[in-house]
N, CA, C and O atoms as CSV, one atom per row, in Angstrom:
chain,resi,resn,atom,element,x,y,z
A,1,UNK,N,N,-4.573,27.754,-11.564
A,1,UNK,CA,C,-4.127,26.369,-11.649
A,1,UNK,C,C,-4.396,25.675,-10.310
A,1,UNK,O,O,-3.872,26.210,-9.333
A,2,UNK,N,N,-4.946,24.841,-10.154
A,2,UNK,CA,C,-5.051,24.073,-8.857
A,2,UNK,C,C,-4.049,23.379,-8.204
A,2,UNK,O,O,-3.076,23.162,-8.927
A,3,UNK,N,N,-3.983,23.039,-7.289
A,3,UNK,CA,C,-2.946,22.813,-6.740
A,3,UNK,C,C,-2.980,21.048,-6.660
A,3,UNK,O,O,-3.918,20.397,-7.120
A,4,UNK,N,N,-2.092,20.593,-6.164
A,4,UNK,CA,C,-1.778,19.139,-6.393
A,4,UNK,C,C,-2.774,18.713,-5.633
A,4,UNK,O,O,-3.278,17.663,-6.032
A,5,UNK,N,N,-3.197,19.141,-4.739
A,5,UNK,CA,C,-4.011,18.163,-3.421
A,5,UNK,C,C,-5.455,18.678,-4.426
A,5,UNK,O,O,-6.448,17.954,-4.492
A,6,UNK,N,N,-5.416,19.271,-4.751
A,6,UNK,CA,C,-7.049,19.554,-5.586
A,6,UNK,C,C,-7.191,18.740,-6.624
A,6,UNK,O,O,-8.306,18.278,-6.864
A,7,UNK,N,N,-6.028,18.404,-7.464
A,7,UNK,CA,C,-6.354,17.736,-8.669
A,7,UNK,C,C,-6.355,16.409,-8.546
A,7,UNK,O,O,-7.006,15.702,-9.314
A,8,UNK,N,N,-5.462,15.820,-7.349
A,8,UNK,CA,C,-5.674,14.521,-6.915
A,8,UNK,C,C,-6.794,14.340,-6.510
A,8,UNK,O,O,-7.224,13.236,-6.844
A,9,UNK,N,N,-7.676,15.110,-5.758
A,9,UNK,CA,C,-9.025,14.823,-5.240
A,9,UNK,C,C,-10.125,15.061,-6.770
A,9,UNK,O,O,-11.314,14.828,-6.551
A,10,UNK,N,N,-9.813,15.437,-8.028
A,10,UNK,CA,C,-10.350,15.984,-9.325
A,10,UNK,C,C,-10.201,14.627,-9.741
A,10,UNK,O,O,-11.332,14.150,-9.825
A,11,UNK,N,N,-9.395,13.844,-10.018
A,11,UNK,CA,C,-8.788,13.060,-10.243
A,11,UNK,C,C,-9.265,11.695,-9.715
A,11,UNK,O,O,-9.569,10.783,-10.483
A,12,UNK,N,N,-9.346,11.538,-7.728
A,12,UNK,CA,C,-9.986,10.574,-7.703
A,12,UNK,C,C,-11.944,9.936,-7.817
A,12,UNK,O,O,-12.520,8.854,-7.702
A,13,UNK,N,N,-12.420,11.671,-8.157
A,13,UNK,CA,C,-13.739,12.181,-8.502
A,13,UNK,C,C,-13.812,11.209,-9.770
A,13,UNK,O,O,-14.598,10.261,-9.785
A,14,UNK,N,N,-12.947,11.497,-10.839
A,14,UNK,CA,C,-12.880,10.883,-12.175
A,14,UNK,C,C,-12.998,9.462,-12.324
A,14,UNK,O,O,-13.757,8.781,-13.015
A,15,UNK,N,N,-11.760,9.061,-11.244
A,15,UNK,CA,C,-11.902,7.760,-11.428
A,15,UNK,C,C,-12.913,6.871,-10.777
A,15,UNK,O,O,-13.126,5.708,-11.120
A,16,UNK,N,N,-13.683,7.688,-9.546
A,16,UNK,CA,C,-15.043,7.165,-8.757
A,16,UNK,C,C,-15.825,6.730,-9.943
A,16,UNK,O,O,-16.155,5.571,-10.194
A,17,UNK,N,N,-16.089,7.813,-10.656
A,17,UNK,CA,C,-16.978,7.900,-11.696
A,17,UNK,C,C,-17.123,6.813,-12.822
A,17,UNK,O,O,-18.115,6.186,-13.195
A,18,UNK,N,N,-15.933,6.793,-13.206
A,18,UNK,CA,C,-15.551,5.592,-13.905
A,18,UNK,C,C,-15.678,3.949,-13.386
A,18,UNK,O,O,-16.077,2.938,-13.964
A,19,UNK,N,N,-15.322,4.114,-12.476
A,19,UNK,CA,C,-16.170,2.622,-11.441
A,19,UNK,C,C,-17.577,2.552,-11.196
A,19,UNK,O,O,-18.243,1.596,-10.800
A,20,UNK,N,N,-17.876,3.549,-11.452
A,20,UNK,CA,C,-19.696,3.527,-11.025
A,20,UNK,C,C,-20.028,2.775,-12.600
A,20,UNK,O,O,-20.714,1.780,-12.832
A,21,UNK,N,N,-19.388,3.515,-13.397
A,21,UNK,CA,C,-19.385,3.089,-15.178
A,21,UNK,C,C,-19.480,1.546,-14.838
A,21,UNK,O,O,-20.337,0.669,-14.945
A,22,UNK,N,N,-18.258,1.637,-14.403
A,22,UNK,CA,C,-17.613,-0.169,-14.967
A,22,UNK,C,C,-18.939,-1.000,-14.024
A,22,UNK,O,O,-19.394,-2.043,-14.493
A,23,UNK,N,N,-19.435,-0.507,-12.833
A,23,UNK,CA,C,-19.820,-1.027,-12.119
A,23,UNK,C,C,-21.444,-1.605,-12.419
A,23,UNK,O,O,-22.030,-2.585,-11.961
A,24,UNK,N,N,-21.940,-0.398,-13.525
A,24,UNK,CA,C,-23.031,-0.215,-14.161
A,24,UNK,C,C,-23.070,-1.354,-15.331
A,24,UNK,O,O,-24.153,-1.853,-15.635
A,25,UNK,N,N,-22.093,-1.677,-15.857
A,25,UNK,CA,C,-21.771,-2.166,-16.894
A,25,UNK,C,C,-21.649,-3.632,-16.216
A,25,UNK,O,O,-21.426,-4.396,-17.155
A,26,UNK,N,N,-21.695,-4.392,-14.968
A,26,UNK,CA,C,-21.188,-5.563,-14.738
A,26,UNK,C,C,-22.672,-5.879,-14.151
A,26,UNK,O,O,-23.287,-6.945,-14.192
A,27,UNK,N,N,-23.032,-4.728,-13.637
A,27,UNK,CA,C,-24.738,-5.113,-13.140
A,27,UNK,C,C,-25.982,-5.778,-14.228
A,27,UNK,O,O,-26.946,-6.522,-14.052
A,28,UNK,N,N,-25.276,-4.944,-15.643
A,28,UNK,CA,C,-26.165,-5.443,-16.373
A,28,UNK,C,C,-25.446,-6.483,-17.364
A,28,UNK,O,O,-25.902,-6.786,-18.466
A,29,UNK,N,N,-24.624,-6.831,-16.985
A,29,UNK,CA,C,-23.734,-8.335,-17.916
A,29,UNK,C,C,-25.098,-9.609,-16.907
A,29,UNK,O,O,-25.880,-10.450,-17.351
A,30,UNK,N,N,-24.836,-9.214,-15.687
A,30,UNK,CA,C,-25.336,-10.255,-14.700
A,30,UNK,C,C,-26.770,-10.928,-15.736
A,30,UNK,O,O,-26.827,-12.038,-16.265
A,31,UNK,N,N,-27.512,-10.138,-15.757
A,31,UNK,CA,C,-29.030,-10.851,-16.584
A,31,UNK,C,C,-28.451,-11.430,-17.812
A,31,UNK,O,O,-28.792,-12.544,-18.210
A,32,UNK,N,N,-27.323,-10.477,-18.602
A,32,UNK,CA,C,-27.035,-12.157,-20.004
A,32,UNK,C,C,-26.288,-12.849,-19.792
A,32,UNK,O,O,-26.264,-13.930,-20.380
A,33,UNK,N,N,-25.303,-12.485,-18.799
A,33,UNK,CA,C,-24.529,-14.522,-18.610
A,33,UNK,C,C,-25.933,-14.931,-18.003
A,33,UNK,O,O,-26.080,-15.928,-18.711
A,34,UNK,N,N,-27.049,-14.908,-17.238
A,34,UNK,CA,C,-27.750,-15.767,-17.340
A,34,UNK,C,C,-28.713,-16.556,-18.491
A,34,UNK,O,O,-28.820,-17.753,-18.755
A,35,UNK,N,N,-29.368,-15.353,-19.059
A,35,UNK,CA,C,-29.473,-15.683,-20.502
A,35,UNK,C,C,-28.653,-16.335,-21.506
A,35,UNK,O,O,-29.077,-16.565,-22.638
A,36,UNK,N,N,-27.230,-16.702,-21.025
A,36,UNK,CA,C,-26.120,-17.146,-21.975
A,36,UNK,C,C,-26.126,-16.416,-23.759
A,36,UNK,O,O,-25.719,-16.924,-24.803
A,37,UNK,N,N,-26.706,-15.186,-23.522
A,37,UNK,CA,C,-26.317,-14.292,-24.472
A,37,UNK,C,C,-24.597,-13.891,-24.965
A,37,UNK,O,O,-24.252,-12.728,-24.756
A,38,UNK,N,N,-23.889,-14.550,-25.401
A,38,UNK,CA,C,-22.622,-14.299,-25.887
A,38,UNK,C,C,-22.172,-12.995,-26.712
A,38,UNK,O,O,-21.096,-12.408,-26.600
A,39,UNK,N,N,-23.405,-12.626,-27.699
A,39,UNK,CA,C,-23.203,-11.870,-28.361
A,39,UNK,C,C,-23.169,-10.478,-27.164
A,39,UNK,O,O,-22.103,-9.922,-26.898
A,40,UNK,N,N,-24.273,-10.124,-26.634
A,40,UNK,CA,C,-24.503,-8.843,-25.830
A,40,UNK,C,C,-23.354,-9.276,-24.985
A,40,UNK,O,O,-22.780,-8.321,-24.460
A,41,UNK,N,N,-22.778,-10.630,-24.662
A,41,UNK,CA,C,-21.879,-10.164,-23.363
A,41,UNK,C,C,-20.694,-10.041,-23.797
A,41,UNK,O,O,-19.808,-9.973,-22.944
A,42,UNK,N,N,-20.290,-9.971,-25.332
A,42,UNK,CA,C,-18.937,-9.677,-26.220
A,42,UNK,C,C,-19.183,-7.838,-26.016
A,42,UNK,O,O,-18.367,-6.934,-25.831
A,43,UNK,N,N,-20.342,-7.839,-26.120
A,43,UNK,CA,C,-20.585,-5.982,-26.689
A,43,UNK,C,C,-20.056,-5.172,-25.308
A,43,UNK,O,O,-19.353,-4.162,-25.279
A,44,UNK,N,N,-20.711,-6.061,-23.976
A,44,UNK,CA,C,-20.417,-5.322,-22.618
A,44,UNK,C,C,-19.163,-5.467,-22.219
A,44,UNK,O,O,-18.581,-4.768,-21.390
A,45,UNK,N,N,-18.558,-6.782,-23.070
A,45,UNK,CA,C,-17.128,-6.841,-21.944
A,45,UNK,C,C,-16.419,-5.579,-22.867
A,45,UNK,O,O,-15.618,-4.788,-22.368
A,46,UNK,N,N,-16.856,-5.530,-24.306
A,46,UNK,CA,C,-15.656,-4.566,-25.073
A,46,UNK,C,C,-16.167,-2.861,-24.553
A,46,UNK,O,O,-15.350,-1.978,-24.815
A,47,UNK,N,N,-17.227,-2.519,-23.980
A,47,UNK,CA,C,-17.567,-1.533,-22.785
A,47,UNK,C,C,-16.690,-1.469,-21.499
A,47,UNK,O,O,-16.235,-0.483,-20.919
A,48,UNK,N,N,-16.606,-2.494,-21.279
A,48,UNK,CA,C,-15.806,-2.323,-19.839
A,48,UNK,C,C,-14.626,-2.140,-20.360
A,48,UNK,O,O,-14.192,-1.081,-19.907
A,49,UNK,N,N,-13.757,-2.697,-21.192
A,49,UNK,CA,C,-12.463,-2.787,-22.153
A,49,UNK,C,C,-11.819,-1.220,-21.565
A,49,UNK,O,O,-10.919,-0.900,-20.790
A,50,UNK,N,N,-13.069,-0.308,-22.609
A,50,UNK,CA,C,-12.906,1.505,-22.582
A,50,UNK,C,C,-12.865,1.624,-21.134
A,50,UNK,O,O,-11.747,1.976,-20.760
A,51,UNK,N,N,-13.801,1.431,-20.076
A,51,UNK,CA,C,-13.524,2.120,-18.969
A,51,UNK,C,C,-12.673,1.290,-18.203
A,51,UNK,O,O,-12.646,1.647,-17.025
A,52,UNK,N,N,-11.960,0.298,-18.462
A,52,UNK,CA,C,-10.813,-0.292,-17.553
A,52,UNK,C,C,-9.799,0.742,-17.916
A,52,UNK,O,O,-9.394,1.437,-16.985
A,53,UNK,N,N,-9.109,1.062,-19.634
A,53,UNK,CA,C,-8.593,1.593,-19.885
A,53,UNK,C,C,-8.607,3.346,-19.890
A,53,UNK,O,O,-7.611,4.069,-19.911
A,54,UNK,N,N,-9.709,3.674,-19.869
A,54,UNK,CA,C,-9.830,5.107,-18.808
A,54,UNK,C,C,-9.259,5.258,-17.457
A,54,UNK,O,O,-8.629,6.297,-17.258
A,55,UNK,N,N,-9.381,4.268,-16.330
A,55,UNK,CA,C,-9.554,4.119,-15.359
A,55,UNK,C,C,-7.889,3.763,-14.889
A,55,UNK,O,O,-7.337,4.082,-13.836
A,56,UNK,N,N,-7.291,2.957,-16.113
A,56,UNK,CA,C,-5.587,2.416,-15.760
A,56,UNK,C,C,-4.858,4.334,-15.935
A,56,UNK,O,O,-4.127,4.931,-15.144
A,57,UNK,N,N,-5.283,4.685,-16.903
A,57,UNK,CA,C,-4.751,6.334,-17.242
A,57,UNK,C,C,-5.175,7.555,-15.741
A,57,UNK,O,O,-4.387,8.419,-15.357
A,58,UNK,N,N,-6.052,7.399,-15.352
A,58,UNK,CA,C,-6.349,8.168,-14.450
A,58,UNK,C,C,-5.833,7.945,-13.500
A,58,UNK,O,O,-5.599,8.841,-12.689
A,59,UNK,N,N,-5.307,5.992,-13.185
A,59,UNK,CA,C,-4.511,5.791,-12.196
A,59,UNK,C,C,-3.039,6.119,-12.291
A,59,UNK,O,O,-2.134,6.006,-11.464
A,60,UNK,N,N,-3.059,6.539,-13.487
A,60,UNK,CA,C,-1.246,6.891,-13.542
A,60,UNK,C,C,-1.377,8.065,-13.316
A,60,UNK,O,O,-0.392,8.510,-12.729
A,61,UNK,N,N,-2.195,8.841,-13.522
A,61,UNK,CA,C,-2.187,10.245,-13.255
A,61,UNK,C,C,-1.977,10.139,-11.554
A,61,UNK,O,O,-0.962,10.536,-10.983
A,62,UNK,N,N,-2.822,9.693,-11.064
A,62,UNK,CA,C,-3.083,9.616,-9.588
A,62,UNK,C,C,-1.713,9.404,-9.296
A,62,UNK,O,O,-1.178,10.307,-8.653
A,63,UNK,N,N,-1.000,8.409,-9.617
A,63,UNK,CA,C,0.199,7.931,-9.344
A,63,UNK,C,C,1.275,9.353,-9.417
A,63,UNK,O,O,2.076,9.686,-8.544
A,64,UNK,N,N,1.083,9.856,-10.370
A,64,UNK,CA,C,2.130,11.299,-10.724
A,64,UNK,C,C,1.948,11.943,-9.781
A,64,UNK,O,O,2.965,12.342,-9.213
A,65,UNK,N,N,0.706,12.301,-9.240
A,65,UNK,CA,C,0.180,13.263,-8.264
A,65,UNK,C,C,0.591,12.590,-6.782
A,65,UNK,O,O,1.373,13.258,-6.106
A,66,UNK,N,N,0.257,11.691,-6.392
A,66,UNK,CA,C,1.026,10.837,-5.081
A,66,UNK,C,C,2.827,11.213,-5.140
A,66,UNK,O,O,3.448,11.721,-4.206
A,67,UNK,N,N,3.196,10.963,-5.979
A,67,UNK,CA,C,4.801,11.554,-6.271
A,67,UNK,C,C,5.056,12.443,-6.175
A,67,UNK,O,O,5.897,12.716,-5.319
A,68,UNK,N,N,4.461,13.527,-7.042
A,68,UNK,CA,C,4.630,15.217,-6.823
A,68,UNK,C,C,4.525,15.466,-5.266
A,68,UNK,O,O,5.413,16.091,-4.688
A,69,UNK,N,N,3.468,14.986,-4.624
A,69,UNK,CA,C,2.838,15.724,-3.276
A,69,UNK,C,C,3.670,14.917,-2.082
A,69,UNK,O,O,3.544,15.155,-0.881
A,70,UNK,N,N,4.622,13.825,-2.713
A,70,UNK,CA,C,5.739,13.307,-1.913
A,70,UNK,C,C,7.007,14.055,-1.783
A,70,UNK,O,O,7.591,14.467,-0.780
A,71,UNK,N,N,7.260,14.121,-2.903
A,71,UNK,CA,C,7.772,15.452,-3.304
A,71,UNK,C,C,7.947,16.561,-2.477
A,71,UNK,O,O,8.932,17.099,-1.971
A,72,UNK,N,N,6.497,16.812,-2.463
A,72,UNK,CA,C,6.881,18.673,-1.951
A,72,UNK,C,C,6.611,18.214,-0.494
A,72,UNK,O,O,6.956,19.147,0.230
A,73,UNK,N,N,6.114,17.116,0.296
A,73,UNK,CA,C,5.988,16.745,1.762
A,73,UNK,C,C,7.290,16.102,2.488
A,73,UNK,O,O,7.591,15.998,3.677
A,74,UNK,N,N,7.869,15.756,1.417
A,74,UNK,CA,C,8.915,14.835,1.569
A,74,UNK,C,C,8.776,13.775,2.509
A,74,UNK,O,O,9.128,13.684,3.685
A,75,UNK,N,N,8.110,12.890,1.640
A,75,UNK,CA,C,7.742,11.718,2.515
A,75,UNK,C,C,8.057,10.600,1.206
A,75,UNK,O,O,7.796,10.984,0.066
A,76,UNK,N,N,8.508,9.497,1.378
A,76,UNK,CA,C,8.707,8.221,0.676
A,76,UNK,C,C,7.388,8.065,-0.018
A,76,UNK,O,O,6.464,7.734,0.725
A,77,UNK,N,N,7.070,8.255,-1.441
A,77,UNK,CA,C,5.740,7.527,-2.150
A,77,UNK,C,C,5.375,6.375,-1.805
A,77,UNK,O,O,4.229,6.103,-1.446
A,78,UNK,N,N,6.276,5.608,-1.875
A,78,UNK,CA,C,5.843,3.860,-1.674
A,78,UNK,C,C,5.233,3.648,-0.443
A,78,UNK,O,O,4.647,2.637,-0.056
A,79,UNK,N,N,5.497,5.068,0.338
A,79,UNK,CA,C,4.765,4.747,1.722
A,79,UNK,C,C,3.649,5.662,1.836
A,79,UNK,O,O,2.648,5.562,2.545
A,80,UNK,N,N,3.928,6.417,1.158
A,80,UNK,CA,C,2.910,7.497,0.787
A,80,UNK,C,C,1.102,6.660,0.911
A,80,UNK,O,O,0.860,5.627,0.286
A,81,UNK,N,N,0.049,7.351,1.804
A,81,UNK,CA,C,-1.116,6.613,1.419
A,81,UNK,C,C,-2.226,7.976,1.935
A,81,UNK,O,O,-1.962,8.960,2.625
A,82,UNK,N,N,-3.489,7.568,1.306
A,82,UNK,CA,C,-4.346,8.423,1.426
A,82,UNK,C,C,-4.842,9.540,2.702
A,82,UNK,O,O,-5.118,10.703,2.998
A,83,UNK,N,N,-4.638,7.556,3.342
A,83,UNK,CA,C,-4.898,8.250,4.678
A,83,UNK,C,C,-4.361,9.080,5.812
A,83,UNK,O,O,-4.948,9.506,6.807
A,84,UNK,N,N,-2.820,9.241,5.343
A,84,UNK,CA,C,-1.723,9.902,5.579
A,84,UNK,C,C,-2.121,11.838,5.584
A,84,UNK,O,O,-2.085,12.725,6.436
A,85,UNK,N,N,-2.537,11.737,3.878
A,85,UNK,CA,C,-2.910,12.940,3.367
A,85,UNK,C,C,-4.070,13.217,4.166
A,85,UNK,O,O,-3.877,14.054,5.047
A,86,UNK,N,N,-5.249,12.723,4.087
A,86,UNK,CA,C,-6.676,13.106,5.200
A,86,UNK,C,C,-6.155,13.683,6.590
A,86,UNK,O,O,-6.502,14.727,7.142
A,87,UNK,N,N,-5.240,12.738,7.008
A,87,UNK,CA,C,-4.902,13.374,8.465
A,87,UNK,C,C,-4.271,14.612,8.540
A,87,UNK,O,O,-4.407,15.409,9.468
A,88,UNK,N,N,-3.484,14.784,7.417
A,88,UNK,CA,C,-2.324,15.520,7.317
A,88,UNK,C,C,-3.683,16.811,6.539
A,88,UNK,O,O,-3.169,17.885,6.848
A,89,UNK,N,N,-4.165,16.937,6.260
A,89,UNK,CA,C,-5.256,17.784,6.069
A,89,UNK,C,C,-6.587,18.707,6.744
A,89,UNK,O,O,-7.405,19.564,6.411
A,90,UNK,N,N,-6.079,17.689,8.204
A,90,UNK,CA,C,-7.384,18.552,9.079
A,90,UNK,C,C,-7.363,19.641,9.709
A,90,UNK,O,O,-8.093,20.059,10.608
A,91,UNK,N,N,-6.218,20.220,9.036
A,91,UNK,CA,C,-6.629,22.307,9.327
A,91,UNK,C,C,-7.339,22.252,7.892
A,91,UNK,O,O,-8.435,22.686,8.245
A,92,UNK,N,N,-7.436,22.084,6.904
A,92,UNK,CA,C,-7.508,22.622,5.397
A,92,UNK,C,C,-9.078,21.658,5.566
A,92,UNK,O,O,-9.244,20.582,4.992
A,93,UNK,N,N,-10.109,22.312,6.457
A,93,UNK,CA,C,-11.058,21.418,6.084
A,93,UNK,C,C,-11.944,21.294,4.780
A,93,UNK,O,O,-12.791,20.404,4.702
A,94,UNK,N,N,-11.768,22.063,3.912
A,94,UNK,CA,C,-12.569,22.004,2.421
A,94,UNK,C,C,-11.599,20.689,1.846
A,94,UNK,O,O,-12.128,19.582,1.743
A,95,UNK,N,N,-10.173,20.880,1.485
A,95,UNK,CA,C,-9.284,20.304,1.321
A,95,UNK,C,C,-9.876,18.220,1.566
A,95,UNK,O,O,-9.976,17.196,0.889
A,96,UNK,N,N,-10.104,18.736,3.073
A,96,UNK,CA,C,-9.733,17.197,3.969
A,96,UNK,C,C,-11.532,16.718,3.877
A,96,UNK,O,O,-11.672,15.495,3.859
A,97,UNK,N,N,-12.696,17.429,3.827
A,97,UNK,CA,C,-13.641,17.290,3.466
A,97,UNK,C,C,-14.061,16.315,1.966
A,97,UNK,O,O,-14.810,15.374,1.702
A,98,UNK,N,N,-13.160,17.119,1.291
A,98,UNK,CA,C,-13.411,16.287,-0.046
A,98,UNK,C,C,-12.662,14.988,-0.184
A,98,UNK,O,O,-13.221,13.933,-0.485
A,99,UNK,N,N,-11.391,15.108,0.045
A,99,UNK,CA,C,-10.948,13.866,-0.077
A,99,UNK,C,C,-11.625,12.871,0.607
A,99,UNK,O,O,-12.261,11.942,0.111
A,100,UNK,N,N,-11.426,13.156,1.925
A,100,UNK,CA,C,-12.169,11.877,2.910
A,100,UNK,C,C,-13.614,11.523,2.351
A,100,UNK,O,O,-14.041,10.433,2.730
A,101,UNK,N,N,-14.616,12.426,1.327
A,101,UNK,CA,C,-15.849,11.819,0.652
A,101,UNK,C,C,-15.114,11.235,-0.259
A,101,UNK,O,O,-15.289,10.017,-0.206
A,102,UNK,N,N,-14.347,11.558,-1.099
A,102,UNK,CA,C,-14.307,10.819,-2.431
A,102,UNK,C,C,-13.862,9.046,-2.568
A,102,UNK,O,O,-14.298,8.074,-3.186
A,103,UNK,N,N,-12.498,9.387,-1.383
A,103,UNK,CA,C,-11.967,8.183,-0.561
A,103,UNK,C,C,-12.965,7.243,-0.788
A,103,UNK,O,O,-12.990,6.412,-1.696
A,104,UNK,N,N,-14.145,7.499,0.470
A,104,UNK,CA,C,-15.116,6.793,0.626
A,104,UNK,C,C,-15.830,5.796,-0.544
A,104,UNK,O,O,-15.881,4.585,-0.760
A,105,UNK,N,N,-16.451,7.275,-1.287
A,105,UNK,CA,C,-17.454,6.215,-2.514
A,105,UNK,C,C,-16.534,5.306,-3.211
A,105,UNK,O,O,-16.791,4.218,-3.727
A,106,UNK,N,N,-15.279,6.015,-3.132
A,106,UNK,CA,C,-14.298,4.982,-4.362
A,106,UNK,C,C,-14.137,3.907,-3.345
A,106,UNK,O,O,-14.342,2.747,-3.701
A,107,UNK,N,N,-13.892,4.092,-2.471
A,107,UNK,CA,C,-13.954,2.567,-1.430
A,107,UNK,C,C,-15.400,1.883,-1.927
A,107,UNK,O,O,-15.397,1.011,-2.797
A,108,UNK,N,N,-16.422,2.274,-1.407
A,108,UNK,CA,C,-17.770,1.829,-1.489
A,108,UNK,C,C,-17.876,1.059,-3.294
A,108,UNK,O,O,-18.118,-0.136,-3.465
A,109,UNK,N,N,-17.691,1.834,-4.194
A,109,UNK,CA,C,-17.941,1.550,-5.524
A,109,UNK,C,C,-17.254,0.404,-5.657
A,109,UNK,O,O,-17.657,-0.535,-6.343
A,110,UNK,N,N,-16.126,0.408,-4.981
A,110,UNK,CA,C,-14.817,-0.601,-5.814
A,110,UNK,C,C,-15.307,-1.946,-5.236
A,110,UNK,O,O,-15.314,-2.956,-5.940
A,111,UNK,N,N,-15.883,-1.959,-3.434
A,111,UNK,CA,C,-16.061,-2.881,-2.965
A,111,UNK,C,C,-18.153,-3.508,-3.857
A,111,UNK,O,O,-18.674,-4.623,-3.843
A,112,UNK,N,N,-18.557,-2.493,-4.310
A,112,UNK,CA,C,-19.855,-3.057,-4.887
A,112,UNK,C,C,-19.379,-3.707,-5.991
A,112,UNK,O,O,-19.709,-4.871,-6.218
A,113,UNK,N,N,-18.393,-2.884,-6.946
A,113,UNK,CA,C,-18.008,-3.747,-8.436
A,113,UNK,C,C,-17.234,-5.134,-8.050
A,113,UNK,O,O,-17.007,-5.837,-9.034
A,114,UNK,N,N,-16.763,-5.683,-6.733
A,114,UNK,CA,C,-15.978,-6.692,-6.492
A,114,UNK,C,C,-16.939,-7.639,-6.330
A,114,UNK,O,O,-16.925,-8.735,-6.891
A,115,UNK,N,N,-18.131,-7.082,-5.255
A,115,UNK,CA,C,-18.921,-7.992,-5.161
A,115,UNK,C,C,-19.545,-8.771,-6.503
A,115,UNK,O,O,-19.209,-9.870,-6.943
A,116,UNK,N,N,-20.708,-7.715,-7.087
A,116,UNK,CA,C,-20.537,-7.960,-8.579
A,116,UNK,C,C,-20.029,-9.079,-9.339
A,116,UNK,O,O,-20.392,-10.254,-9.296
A,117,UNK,N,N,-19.164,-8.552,-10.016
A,117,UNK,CA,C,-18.023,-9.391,-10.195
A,117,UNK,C,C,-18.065,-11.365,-10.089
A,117,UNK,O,O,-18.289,-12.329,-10.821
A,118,UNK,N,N,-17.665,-11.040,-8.584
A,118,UNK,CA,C,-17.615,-12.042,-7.868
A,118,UNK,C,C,-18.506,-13.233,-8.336
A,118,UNK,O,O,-18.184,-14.355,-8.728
A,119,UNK,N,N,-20.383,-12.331,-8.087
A,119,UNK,CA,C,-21.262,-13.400,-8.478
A,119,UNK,C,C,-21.445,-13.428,-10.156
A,119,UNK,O,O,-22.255,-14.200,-10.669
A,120,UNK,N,N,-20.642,-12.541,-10.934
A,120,UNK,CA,C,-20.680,-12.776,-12.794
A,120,UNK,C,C,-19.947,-14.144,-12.916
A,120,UNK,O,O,-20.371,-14.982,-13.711
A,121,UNK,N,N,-18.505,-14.463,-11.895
A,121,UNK,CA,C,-17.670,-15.118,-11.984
A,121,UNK,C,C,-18.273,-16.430,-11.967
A,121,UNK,O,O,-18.125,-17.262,-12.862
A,122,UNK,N,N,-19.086,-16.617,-10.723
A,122,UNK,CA,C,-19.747,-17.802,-10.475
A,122,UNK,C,C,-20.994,-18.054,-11.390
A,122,UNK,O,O,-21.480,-19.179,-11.273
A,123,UNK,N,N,-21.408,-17.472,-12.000
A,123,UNK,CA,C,-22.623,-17.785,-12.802
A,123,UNK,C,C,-21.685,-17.641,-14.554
A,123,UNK,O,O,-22.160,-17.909,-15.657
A,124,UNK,N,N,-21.072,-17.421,-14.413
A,124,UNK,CA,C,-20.015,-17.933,-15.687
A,124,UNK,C,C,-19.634,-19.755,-15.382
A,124,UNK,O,O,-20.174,-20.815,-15.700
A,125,UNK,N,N,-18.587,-19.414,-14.710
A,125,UNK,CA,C,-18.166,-20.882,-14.238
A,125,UNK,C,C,-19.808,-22.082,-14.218
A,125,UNK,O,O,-19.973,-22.965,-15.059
A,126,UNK,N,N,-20.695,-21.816,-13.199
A,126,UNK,CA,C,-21.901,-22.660,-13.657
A,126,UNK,C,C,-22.100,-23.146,-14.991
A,126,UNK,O,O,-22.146,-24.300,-15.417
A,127,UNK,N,N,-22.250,-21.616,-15.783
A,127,UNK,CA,C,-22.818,-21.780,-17.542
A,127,UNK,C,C,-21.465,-22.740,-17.889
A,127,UNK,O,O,-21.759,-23.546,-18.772
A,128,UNK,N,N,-20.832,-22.800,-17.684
A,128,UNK,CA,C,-19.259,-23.115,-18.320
A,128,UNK,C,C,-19.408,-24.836,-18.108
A,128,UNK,O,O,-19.462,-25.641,-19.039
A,129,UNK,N,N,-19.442,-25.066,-17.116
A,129,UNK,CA,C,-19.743,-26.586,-16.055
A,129,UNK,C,C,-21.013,-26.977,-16.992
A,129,UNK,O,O,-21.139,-27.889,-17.810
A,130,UNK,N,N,-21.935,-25.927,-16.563
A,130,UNK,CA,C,-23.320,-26.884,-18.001
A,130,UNK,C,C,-23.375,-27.325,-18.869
A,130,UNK,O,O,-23.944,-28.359,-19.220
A,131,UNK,N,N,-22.679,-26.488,-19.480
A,131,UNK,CA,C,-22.461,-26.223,-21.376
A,131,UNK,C,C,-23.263,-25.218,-21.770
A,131,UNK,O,O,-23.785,-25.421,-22.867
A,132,UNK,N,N,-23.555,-24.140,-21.213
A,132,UNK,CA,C,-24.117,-22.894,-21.344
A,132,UNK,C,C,-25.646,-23.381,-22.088
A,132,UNK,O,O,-26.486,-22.532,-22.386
């Protein structure tokens, strides 16, 4: 059975993954809101739908696992943060190795799907202002 600090790092692997999804999925909305394709961009948003809702479940998991490992550290959850655990990990370098990568891409991914995003938002709003 793995231990809590393993499955949280299993865990935030999962949910990286799942942002690369969602992230994949907003890259290619971008070409039909320009096209003002409605139909394909009904099909992609009900795609993202599944991996938002993958992604809210994995965060509750995450959430259980932040609690448990408060728990056995005895430290306040609400104050509880990643970077707490990384530090608190640098004898256990396999341990503190993985997290501090996974950390990362999920940083990196989350900040590419924002960007993203960002410019779907504005090229919506345009089509919207035109009359598509």
């Amino acid at each position: 059975m793995p231990s809590l600090m393993e499955e949280l790092i299993e865990v935030l692997d999962k949910e990286e993954t799942k942002y690369k999804e969602l992230l994949a999925l907003s890259e290619k909305k971008t070409p039909v809101i320009v096209e003002g394709n409605i139909e394909k961009l009904q099909k992609i948003t009900d795609e993202e739908q599944i991996a938002v809702d993958d992604i809210g479940a994995l965060d509750h998991r995450r959430s259980e696992l932040m609690t448990d490992i408060a728990t056995v550290i005895n430290k306040d959850v609400n104050t509880l943060k990643l970077s707490y655990l990384i530090d608190m990990l640098k004898a256990r370098p396999k341990e503190h190795d993985a997290l501090v990568s996974v950390n990362d891409r999920l940083k990196k991914t989350i900040g590419s799907l924002r960007l993203i995003n960002d410019q779907n938002q504005v090229l919506i709003r345009h089509f919207i202002i035109s009359g598509f």
